[in-house]
C-alpha positions as a Markdown table, in Angstrom:
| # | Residue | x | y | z |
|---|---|---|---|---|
| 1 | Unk | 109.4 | 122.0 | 133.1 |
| 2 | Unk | 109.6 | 120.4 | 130.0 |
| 3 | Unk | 107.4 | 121.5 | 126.9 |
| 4 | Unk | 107.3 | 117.7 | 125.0 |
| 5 | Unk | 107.1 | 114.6 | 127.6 |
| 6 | Unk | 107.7 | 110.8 | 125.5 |
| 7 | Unk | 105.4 | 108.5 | 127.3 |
| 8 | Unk | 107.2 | 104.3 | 126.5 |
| 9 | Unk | 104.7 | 102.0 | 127.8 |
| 10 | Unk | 104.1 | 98.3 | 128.4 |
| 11 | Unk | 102.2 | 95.9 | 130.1 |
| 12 | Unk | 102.3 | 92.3 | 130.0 |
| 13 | Unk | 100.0 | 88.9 | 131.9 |
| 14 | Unk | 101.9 | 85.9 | 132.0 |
| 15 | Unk | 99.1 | 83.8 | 131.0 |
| 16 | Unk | 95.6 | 85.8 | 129.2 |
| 17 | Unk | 94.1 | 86.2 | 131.6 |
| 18 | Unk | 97.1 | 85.8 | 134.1 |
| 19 | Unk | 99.5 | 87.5 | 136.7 |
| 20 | Unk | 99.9 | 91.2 | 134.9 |
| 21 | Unk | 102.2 | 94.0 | 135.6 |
| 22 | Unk | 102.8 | 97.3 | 133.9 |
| 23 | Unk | 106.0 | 99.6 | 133.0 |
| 24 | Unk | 106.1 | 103.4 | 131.9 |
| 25 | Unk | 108.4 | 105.6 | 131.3 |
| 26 | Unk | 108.1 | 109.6 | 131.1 |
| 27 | Unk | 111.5 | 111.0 | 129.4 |
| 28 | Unk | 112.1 | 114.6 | 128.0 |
| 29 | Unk | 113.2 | 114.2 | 124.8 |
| 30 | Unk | 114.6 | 117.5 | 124.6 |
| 31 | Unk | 118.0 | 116.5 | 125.9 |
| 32 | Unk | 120.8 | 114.0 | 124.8 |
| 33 | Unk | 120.1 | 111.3 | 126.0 |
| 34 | Unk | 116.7 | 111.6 | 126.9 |
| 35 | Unk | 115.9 | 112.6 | 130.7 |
| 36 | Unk | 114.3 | 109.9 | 132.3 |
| 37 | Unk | 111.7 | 111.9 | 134.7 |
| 38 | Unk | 109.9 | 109.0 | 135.8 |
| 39 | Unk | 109.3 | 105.1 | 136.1 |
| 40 | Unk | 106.4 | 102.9 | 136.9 |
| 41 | Unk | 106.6 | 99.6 | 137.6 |
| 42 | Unk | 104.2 | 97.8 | 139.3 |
| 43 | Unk | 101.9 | 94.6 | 139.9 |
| 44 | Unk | 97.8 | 94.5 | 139.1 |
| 45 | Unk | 97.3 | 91.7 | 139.7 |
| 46 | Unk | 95.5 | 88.9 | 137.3 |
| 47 | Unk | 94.6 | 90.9 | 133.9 |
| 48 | Unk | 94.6 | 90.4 | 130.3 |
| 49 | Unk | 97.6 | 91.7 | 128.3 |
| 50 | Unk | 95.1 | 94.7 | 126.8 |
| 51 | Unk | 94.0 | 95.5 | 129.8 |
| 52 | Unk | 97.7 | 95.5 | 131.1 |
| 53 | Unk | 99.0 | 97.7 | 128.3 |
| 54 | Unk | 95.9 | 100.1 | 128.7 |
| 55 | Unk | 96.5 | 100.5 | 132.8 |
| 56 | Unk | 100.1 | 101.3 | 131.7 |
| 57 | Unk | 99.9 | 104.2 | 129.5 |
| 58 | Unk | 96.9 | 105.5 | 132.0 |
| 59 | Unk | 99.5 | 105.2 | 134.7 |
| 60 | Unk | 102.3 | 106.6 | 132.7 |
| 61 | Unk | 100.1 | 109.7 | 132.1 |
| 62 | Unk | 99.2 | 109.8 | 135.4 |
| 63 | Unk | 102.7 | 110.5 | 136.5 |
| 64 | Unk | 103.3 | 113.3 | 133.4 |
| 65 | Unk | 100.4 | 115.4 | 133.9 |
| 66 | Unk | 102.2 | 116.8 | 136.8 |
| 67 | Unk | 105.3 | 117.7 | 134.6 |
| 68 | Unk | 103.2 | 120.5 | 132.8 |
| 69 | Unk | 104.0 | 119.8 | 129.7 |
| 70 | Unk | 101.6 | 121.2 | 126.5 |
| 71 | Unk | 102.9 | 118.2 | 123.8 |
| 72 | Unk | 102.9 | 114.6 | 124.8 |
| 73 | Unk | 104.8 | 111.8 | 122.7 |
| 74 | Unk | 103.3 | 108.0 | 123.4 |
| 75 | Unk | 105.0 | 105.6 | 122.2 |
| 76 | Unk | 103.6 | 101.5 | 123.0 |
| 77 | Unk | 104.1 | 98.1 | 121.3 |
| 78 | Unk | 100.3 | 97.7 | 121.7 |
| 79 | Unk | 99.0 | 98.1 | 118.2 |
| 80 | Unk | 95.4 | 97.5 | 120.1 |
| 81 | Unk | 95.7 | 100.5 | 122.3 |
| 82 | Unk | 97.0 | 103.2 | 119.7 |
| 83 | Unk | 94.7 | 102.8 | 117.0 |
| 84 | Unk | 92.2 | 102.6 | 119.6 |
| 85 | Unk | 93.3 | 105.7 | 121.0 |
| 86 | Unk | 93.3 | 107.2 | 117.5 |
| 87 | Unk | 89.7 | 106.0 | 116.8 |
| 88 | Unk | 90.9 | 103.7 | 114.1 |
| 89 | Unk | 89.5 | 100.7 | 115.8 |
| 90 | Unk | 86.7 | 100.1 | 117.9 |
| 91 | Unk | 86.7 | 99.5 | 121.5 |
| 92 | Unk | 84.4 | 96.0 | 121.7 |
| 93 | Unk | 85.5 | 94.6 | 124.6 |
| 94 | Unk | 83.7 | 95.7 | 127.7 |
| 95 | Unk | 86.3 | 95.7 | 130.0 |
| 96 | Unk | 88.5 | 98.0 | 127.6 |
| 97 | Unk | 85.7 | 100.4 | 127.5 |
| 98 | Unk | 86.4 | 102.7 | 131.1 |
| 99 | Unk | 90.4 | 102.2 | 130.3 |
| 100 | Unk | 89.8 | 103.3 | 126.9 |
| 101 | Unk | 88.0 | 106.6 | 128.5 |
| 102 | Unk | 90.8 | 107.8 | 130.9 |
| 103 | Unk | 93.5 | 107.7 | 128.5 |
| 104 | Unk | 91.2 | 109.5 | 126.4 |
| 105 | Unk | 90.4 | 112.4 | 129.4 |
| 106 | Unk | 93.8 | 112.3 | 130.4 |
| 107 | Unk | 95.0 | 113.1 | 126.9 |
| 108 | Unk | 92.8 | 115.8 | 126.0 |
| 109 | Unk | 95.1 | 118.3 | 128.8 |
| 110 | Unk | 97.5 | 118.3 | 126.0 |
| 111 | Unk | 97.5 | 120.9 | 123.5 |
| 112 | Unk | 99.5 | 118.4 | 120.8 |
| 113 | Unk | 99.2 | 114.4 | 121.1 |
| 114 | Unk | 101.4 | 112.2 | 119.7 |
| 115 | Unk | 100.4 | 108.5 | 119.3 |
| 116 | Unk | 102.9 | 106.1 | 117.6 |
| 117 | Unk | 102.8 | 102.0 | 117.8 |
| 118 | Unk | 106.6 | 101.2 | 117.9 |
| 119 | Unk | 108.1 | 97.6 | 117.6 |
| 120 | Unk | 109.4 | 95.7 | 120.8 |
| 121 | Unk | 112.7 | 96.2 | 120.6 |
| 122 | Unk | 112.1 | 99.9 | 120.7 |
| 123 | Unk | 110.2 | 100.0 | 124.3 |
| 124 | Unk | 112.8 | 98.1 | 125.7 |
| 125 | Unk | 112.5 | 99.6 | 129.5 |
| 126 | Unk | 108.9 | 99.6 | 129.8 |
| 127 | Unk | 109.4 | 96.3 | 129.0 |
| 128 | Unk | 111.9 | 95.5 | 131.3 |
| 129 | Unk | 110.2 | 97.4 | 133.8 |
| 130 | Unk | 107.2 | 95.0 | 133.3 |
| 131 | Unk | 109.4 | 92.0 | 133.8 |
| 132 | Unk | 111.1 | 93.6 | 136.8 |
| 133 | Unk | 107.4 | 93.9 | 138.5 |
| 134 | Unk | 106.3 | 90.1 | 137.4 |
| 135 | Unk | 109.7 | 88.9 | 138.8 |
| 136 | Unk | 109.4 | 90.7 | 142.0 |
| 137 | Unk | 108.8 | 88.5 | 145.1 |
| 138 | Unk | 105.5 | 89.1 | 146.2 |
């Protein structure tokens, strides 16, 4: 089991409210190239883009907290949702509020958290993992 999981997530509505999907990604950086140790990618229905990025990281560390690991890396394109997550912002909207709360609980099993807003073209398969669920036949 590895000691550091990288959590890339994503989530996107085609519309704001509209048809939303979500993409994580759990790797082990340890290695070169990272080991991809799991994927999400999935539907949920009609959701804002927040609430879409939010239900993506909860589901990516979801998946990880299996994996054991004490230090957890997350890395999302959601500038909302990290400095949330960091307490830098406030969470105002009420329908952030509960999502805002898991991630929270599910982060505290680490020993070490690691929150990093990266640009778009570095979250590249969450992304596409988001677009892969949205293209999806239904």
């Amino acid at each position: 089991m590895p000691e550091v999981i990288a959590i890339y997530s994503d989530g996107g509505a085609r519309g704001n409210p509209g048809p939303a999907a979500i993409g994580a990604v759990v790797l082990d950086p340890s290695t070169e190239p990272p080991t991809r140790l799991a994927t999400v990618s999935e539907r949920i229905g009609v959701a804002t883009s927040n609430v879409a990025e939010y239900r993506a990281l909860i589901a990516g560390l979801e998946v990880a907290q299996e994996l054991g690991a004490r230090t957890v890396r997350v890395r999302a394109d959601s500038l909302l949702v990290i400095r949330q997550l960091e307490g830098k912002w406030k969470v105002k909207h009420p329908n952030l509020r509960p999502l805002h709360a898991r991630a929270l609980d599910l982060l505290r099993a680490y020993d070490t958290v690691d929150l990093a807003h990266v640009p778009r073209e570095e979250n590249v398969d969450a992304d596409l993992l988001v677009n892969a669920a949205l293209d999806a036949p239904e």
